[in-house]
Backbone atoms as SQL, in Angstrom:
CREATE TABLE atoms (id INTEGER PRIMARY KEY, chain TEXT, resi INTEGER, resn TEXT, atom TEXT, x REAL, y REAL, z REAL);
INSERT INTO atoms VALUES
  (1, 'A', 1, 'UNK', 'N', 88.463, 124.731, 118.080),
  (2, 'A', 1, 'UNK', 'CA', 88.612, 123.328, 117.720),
  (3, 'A', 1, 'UNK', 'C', 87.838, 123.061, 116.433),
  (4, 'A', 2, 'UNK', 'N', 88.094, 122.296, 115.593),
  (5, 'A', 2, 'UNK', 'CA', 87.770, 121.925, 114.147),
  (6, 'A', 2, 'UNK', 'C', 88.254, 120.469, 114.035),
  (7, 'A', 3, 'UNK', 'N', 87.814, 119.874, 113.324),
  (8, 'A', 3, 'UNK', 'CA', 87.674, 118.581, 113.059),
  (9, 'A', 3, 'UNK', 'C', 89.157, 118.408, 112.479),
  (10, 'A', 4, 'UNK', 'N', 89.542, 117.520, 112.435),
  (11, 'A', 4, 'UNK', 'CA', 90.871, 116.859, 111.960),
  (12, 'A', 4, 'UNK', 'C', 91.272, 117.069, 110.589),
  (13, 'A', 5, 'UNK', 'N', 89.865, 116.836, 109.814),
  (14, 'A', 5, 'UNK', 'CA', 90.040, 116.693, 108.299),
  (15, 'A', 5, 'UNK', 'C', 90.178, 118.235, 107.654),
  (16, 'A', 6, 'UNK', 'N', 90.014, 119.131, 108.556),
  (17, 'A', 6, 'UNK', 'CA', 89.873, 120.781, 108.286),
  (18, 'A', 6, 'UNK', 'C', 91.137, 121.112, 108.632),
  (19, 'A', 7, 'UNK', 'N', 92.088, 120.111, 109.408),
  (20, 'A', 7, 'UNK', 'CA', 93.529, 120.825, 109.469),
  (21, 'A', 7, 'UNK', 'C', 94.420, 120.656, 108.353),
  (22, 'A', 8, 'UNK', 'N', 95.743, 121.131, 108.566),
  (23, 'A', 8, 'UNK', 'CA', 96.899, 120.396, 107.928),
  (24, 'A', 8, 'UNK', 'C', 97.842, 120.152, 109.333),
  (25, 'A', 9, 'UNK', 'N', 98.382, 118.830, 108.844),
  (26, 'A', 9, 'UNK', 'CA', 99.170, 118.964, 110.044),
  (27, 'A', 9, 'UNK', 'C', 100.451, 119.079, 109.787),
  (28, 'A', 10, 'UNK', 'N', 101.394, 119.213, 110.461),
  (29, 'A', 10, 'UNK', 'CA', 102.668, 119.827, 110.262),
  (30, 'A', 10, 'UNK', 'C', 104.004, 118.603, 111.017),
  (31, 'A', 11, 'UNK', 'N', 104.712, 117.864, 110.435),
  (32, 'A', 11, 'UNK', 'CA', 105.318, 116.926, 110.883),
  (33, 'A', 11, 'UNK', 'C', 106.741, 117.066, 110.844),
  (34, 'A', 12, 'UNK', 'N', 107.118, 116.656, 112.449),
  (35, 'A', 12, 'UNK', 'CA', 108.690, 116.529, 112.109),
  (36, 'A', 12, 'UNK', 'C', 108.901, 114.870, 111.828),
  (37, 'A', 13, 'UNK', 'N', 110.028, 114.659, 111.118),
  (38, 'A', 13, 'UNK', 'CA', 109.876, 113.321, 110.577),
  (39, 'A', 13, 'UNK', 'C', 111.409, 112.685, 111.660),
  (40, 'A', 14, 'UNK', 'N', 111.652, 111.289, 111.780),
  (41, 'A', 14, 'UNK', 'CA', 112.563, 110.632, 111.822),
  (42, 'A', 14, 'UNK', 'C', 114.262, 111.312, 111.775),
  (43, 'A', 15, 'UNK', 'N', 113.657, 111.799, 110.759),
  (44, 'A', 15, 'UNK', 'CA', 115.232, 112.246, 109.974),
  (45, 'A', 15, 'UNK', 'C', 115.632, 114.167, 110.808),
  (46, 'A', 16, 'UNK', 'N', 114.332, 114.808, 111.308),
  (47, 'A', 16, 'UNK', 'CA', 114.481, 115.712, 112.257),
  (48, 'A', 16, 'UNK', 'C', 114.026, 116.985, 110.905),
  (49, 'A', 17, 'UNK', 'N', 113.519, 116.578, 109.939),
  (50, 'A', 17, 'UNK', 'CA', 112.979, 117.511, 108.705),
  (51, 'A', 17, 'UNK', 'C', 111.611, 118.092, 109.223),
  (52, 'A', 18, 'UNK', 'N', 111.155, 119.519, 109.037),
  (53, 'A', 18, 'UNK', 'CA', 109.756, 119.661, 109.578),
  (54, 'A', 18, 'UNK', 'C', 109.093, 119.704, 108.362),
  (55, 'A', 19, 'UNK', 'N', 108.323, 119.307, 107.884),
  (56, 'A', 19, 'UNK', 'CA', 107.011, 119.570, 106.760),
  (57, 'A', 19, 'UNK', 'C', 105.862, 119.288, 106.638),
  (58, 'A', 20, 'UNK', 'N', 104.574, 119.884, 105.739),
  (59, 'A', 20, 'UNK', 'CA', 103.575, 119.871, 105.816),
  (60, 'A', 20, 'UNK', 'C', 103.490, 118.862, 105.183),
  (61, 'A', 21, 'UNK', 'N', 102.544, 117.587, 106.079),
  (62, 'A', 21, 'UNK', 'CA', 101.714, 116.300, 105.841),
  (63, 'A', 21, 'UNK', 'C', 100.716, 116.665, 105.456),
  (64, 'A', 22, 'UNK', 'N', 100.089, 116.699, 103.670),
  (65, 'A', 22, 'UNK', 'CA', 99.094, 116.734, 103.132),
  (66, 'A', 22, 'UNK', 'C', 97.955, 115.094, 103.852),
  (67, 'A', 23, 'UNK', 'N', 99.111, 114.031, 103.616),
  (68, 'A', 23, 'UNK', 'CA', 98.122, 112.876, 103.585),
  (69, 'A', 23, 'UNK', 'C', 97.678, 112.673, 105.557),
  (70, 'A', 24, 'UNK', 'N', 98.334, 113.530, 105.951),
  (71, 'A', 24, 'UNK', 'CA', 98.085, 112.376, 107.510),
  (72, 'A', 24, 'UNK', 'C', 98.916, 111.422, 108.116),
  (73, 'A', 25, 'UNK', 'N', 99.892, 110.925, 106.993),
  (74, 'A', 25, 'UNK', 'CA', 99.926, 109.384, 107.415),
  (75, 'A', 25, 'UNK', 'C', 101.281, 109.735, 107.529),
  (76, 'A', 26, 'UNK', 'N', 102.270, 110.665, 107.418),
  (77, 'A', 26, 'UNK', 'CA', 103.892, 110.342, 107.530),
  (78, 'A', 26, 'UNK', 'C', 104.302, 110.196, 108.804),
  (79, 'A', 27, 'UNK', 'N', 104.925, 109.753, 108.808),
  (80, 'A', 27, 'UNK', 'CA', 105.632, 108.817, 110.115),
  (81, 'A', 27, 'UNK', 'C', 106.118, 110.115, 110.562),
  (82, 'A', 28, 'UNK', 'N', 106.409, 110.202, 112.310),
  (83, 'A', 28, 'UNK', 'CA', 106.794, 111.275, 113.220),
  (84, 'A', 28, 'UNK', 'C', 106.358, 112.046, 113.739),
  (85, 'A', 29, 'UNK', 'N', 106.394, 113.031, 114.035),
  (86, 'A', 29, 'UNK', 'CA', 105.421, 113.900, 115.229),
  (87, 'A', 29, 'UNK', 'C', 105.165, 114.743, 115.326),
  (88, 'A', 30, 'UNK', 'N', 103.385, 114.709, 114.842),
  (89, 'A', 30, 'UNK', 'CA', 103.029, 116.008, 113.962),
  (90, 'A', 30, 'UNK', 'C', 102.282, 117.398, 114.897),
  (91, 'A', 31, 'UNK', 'N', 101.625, 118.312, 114.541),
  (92, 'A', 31, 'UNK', 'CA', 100.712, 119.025, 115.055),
  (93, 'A', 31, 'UNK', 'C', 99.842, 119.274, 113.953),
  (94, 'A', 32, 'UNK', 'N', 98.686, 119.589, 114.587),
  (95, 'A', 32, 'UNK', 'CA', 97.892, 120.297, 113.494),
  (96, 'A', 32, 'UNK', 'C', 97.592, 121.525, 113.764),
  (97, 'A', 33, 'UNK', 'N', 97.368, 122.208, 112.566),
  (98, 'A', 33, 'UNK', 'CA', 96.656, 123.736, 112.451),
  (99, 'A', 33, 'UNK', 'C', 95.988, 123.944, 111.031),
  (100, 'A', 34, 'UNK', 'N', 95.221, 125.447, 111.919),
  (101, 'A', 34, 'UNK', 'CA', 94.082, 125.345, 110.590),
  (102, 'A', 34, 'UNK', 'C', 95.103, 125.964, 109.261),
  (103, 'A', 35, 'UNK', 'N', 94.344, 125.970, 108.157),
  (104, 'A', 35, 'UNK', 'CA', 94.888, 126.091, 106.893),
  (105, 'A', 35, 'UNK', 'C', 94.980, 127.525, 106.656),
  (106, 'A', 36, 'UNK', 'N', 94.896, 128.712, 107.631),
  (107, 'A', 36, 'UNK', 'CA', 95.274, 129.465, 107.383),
  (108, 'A', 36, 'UNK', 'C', 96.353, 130.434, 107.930),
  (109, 'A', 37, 'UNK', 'N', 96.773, 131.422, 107.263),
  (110, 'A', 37, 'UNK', 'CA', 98.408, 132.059, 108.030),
  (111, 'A', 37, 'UNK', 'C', 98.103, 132.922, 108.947),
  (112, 'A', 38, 'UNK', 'N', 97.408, 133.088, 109.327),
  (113, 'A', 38, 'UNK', 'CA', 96.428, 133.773, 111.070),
  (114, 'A', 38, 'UNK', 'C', 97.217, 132.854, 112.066),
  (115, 'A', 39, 'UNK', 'N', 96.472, 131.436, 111.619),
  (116, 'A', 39, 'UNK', 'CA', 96.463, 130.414, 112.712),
  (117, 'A', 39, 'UNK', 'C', 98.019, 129.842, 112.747),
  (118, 'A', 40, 'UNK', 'N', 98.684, 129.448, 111.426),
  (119, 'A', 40, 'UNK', 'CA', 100.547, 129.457, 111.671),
  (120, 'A', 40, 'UNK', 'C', 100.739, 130.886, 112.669),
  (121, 'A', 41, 'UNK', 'N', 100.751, 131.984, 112.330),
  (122, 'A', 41, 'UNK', 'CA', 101.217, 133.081, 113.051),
  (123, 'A', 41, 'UNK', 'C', 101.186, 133.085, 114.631),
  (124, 'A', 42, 'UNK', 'N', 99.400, 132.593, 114.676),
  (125, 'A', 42, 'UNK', 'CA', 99.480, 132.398, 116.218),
  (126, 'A', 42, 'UNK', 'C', 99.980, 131.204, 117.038),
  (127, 'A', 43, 'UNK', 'N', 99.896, 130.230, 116.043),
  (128, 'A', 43, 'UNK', 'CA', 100.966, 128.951, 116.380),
  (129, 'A', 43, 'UNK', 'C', 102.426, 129.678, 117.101),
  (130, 'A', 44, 'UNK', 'N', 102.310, 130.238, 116.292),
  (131, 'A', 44, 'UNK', 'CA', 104.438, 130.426, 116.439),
  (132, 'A', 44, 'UNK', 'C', 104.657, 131.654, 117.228),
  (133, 'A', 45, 'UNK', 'N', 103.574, 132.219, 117.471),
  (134, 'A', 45, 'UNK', 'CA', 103.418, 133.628, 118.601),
  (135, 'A', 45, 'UNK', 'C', 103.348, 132.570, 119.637),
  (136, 'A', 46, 'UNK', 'N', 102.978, 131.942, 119.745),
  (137, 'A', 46, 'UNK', 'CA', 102.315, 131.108, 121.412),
  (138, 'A', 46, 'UNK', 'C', 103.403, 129.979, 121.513),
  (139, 'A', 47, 'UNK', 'N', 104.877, 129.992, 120.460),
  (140, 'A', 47, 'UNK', 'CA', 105.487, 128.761, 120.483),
  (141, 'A', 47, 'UNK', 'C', 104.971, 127.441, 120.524),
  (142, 'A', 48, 'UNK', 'N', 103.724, 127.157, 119.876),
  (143, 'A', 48, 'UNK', 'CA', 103.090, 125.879, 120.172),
  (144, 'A', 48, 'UNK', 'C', 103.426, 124.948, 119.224),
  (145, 'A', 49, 'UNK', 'N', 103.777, 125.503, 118.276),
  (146, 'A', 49, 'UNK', 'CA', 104.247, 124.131, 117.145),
  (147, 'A', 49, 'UNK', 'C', 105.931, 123.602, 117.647),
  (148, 'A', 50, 'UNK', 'N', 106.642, 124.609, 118.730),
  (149, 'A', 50, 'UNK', 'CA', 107.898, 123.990, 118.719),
  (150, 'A', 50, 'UNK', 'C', 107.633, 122.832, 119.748),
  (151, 'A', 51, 'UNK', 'N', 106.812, 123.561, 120.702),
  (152, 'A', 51, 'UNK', 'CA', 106.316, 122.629, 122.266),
  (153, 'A', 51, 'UNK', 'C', 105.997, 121.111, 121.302),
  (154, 'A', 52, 'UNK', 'N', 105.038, 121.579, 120.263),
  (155, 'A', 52, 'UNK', 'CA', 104.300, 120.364, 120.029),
  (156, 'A', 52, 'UNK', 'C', 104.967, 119.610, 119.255),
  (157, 'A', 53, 'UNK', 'N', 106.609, 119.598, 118.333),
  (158, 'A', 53, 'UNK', 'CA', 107.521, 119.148, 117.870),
  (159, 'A', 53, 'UNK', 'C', 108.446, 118.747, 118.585),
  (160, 'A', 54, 'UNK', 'N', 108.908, 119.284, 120.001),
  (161, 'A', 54, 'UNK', 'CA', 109.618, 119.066, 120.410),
  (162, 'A', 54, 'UNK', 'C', 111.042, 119.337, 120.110),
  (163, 'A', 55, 'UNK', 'N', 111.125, 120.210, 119.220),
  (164, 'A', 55, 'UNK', 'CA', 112.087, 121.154, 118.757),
  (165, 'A', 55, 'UNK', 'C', 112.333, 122.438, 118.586),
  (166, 'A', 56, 'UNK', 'N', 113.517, 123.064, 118.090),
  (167, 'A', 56, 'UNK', 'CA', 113.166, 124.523, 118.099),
  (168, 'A', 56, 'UNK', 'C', 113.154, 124.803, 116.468),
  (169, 'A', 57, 'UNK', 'N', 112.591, 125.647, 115.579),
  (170, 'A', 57, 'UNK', 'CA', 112.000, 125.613, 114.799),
  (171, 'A', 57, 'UNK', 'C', 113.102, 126.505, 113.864),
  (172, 'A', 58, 'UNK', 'N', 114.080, 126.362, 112.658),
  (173, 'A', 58, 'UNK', 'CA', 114.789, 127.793, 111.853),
  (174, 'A', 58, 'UNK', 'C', 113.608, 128.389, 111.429),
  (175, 'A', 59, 'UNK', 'N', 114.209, 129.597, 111.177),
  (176, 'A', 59, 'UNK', 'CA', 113.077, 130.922, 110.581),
  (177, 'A', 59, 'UNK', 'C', 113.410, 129.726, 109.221),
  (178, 'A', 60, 'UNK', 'N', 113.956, 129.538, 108.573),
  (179, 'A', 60, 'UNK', 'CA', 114.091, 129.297, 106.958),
  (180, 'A', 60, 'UNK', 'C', 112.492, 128.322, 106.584),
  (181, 'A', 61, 'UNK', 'N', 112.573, 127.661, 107.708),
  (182, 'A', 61, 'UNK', 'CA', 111.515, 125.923, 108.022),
  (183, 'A', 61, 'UNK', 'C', 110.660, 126.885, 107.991),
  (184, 'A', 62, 'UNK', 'N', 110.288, 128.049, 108.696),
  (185, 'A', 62, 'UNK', 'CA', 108.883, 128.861, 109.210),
  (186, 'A', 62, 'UNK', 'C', 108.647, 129.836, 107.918),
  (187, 'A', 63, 'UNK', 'N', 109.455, 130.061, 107.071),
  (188, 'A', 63, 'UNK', 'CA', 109.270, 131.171, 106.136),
  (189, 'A', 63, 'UNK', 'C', 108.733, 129.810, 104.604),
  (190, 'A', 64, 'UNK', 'N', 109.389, 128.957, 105.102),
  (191, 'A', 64, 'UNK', 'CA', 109.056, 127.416, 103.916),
  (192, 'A', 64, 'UNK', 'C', 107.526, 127.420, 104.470),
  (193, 'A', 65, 'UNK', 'N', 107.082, 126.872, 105.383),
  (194, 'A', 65, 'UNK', 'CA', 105.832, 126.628, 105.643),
  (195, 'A', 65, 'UNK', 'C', 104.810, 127.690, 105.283),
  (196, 'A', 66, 'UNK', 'N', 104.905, 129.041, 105.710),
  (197, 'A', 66, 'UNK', 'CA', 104.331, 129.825, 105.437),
  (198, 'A', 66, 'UNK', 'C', 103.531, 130.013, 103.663),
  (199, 'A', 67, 'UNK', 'N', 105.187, 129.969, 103.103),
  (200, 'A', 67, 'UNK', 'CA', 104.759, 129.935, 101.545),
  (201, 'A', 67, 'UNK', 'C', 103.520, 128.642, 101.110),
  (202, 'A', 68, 'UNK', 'N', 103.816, 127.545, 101.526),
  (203, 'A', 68, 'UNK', 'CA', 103.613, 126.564, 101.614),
  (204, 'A', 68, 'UNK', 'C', 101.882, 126.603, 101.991),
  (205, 'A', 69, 'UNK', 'N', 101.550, 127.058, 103.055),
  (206, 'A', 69, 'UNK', 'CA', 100.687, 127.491, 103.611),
  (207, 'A', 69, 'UNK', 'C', 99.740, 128.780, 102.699),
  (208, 'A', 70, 'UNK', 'N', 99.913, 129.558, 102.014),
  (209, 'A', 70, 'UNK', 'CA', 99.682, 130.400, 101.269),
  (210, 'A', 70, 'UNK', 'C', 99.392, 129.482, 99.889),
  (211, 'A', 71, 'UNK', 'N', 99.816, 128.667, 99.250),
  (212, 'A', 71, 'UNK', 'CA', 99.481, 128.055, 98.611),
  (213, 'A', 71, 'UNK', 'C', 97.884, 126.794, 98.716),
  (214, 'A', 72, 'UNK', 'N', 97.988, 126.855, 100.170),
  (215, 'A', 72, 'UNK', 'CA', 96.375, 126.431, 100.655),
  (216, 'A', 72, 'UNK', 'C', 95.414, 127.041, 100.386),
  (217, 'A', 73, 'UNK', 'N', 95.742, 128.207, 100.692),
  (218, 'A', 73, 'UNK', 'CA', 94.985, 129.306, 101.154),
  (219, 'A', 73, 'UNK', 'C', 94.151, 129.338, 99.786),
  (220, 'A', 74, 'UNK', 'N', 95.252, 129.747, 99.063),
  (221, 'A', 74, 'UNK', 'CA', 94.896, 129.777, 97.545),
  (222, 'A', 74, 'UNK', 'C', 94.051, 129.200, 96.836),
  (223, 'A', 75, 'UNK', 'N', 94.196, 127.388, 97.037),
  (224, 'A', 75, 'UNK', 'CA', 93.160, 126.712, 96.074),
  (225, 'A', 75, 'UNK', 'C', 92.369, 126.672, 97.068),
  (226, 'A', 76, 'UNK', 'N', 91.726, 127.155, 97.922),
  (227, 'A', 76, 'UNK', 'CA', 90.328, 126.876, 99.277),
  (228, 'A', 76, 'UNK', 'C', 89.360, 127.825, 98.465);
């Protein structure tokens, strides 16, 4: 467990789009995880980001995030 402000969280929106919420604040229903591709990996080994979306997830969305995610990594 880590504080809120140490995650990113990951949101499906309204429209059924999944993406990474830099600010927090986009509307729909997010999860969080830590900022690194360990913690996506074990997210998506343990199916917890679909449980916690309530959807099932394309590889395309998971290979987007990842990059996406790697780009965190980067400026940290």
């Amino acid at each position: 467990m880590k504080p809120k402000r140490e995650m990113i969280r990951i949101v499906r929106t309204p429209e059924g789009e999944i993406l990474i919420d830099p600010t927090g604040k986009r509307s729909g229903r997010g999860v969080y995880v830590c900022p690194r591709q360990d913690c996506l990996a074990q997210a998506l080994k343990r199916n917890a980001l679909a449980r916690g979306l309530n959807t099932v997830i394309p590889a395309e969305i998971i290979e987007s995030l990842e990059q996406e995610l790697k780009g965190y990594e980067e400026r940290a």
